[in-house]
C-alpha positions as CSV (number, residue, x, y, z in Angstrom):
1,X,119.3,105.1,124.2
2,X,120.6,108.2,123.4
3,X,120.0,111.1,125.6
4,X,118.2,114.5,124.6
5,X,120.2,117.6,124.5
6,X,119.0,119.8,127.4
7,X,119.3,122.9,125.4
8,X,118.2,123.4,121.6
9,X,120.6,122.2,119.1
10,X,122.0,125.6,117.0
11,X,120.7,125.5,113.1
12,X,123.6,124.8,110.7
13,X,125.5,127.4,108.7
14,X,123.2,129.2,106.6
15,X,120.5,128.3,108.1
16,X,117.6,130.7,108.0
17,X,117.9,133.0,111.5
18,X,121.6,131.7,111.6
19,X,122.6,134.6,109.4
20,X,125.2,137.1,109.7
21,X,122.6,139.5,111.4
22,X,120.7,136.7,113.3
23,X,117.7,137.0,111.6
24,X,114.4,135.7,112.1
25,X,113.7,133.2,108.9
26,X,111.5,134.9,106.5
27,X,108.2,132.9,107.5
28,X,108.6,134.3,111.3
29,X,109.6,132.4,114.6
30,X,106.1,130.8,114.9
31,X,105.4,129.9,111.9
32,X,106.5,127.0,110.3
33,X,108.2,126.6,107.2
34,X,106.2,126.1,103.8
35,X,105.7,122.9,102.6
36,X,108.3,121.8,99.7
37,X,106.9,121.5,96.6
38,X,107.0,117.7,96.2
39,X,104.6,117.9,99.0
40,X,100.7,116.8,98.3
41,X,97.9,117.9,100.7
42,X,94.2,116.8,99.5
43,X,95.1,115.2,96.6
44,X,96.1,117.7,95.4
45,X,99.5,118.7,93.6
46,X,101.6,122.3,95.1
47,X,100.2,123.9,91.9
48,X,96.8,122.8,92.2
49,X,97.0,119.4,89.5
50,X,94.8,116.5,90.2
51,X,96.7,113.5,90.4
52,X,96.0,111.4,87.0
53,X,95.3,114.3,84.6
54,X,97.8,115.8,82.3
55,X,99.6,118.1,84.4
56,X,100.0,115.6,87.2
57,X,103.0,114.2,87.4
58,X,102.5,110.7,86.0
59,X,102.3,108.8,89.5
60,X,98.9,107.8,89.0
61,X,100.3,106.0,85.4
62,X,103.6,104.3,87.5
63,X,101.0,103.1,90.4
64,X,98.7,101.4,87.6
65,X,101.8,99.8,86.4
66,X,102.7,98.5,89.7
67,X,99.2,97.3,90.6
68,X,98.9,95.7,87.0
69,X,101.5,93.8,88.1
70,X,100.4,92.7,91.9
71,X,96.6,92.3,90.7
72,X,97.8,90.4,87.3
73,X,95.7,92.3,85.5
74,X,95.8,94.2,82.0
75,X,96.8,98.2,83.3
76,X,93.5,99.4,81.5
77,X,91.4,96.8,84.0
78,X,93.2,98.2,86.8
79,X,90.9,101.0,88.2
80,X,87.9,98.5,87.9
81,X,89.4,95.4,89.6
82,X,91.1,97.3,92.3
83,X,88.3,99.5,93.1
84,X,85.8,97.1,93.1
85,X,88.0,95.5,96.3
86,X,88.7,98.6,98.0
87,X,86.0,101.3,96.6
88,X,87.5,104.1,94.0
89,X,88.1,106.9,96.6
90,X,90.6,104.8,98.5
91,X,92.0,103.0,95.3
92,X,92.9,106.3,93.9
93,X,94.5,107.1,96.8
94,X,96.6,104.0,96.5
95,X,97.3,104.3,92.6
96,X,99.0,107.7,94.0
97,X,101.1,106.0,96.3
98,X,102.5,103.2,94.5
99,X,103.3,105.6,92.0
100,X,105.7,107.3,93.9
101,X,109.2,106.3,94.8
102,X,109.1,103.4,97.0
103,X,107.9,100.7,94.5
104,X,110.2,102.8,91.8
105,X,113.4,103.5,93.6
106,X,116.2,101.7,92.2
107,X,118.2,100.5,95.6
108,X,115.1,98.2,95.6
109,X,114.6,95.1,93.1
110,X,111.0,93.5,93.2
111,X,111.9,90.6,95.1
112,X,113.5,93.0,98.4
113,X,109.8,95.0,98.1
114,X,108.4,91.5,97.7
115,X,110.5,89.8,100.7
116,X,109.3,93.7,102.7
117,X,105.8,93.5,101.7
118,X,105.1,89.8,102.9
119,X,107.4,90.6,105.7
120,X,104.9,93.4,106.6
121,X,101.5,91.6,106.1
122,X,102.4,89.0,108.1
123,X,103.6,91.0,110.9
124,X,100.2,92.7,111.3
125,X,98.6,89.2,110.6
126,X,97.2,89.5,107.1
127,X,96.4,86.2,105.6
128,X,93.7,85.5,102.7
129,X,93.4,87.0,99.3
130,X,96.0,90.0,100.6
131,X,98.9,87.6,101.3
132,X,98.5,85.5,98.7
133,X,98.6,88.2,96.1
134,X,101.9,89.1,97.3
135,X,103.1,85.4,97.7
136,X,102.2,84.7,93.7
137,X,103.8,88.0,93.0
138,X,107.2,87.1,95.0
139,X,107.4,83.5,93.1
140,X,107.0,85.7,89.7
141,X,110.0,87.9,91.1
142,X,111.8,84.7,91.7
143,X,111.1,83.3,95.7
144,X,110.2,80.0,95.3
145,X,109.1,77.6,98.2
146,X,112.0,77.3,99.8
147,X,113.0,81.3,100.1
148,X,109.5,82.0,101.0
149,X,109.6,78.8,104.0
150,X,112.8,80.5,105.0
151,X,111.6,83.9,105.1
152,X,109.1,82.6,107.6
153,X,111.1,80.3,109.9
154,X,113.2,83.9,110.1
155,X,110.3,85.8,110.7
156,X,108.9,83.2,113.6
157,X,111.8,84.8,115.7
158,X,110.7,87.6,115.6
159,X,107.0,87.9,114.7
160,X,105.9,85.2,116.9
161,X,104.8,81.5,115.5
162,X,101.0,81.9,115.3
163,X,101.2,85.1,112.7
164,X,104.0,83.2,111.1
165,X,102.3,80.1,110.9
166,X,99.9,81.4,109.0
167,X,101.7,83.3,106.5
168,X,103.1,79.5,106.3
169,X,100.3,78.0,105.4
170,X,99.4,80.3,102.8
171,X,102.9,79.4,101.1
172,X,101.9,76.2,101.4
173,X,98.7,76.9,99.5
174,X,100.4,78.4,96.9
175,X,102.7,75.8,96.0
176,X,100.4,73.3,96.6
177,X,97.2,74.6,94.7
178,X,99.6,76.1,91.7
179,X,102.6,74.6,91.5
180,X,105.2,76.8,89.9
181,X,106.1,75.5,86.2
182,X,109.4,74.0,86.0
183,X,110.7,76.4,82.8
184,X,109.2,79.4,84.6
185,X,112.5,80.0,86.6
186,X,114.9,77.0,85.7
187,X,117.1,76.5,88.5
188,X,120.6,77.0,87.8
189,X,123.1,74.3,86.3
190,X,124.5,72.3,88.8
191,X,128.7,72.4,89.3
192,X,130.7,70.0,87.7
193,X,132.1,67.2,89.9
194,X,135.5,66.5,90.1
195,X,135.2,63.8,87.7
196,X,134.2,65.8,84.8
């Protein structure tokens, strides 16, 4: 662990009250800084926008897209099926979320939020309906039963067997009550032999 500095760290170059003068930053000593603008507080947007109408911007719309896709549901059905799980306040709350940019940012393909999701269900102990969602969604993105068994011999090390022993056998159901189609994700052609 690294230790604290005993005495306050100086602000950068140009930092505000770092100035040639040593002034205090514009918003006082004691009070803190405004909020940036991509900030939301309330549901509401900096320049007073509710999220999902025509001045919001559009994160509502990415976050049906993205639960379209984990629910396997037409987007216009969205809103009705999630809600009806969760109630509409908190849905809404969640179509915000997923529209922002951790299910969009491009570092991250859908099978590494996929592999992060399950990863994170099953280390508070989800099982059920919310795990499995996520499993059929992680064999669409390409994790078939043998990534997904791996994934959770990995995670017994660290997670603990029992909450990875469930996440297990909810694999297990997966595969066993849908098997995935054979030309859904072909596996790739096998190396010639030296024969050939």
């Amino acid at each position: 662990m690294r230790p604290r500095p005993s005495t306050p760290m100086p602000a950068p170059d140009g930092a505000p009250g770092n100035g040639p003068n040593g002034s205090a930053p514009p918003h006082g000593p004691s009070t803190p800084p405004p909020p940036p603008a991509e900030c939301r507080i309330m549901n509401t947007q900096r320049d007073g926008a509710r999220p999902g109408t025509p001045e919001s911007d559009g994160r509502r719309e990415r976050g049906i897209s993205v639960y379209a896709e984990i629910l396997n549901v037409p987007e216009p059905d969205v809103l009705a099926a999630f809600s009806a799980r969760v109630g509409l306040p908190f849905a809404e709350e969640q179509l915000q979320a997923a529209g922002g940019a951790a299910w969009a940012h491009p570092a991250l393909t859908g099978r590494d939020r996929d592999i992060a999701v399950i990863t994170a269900l099953t280390a508070q102990g989800v099982s059920g309906d919310r795990l499995a969602t996520h499993l059929r969604q992680a064999r669409q993105h390409g994790l078939g039963e043998d990534a997904l068994t791996a994934l959770m011999t990995l995670l017994a090390g660290y997670l603990g067997y029992p909450r990875a022993s469930l996440a297990m056998e909810a694999v297990h159901d997966l595969f066993d009550t849908d098997p995935p189609d054979a030309t859904a994700h072909p596996p790739p052609p096998a190396p010639p032999t030296p024969n050939q």
